[in-house]
C-alpha positions, 0 to 999 in steps of 0.5 A: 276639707279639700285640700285642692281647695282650702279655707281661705285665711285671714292672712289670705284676705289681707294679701288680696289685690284687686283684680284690676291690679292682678290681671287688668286684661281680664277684669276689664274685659265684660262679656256685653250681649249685642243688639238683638236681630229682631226685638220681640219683646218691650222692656217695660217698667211696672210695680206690681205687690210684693207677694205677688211677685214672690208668687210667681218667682217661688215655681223658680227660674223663667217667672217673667216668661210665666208672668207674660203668659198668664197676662197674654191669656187675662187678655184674650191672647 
């Protein structure tokens, strides 16, 4: 047990307040991604089997940038 960090407790939970009551300036302010400079890619929308994406998301983190190259090469590019 650390104790800079405890177990939260039953009590803890039921004194919880949402985090829009606590500190309205931080829960409401959402980090937004502005428009990109140059797109250079397209959002598609395509279904694909499901052990096959399992596949290409089990070698971890970047699978979509693995799956955009795998097809570049299936069609000659």
């Amino acid at each position: 047990m650390d104790p800079d960090n405890p177990e939260l407790t039953e009590a803890d939970f039921l004194r919880a307040q949402p985090a829009q009551e606590v500190a309205p300036t931080l829960a409401s302010a959402r980090r937004v991604r502005g428009p990109q400079k140059a797109p250079t890619k397209t959002l598609v929308s395509m279904r694909l089997d499901p052990d096959l994406v399992a596949r290409l998301k089990a070698d971890g983190p970047g699978w979509q940038g693995r799956a955009n190259e795998l097809l570049r090469q299936a069609v000659g590019l």
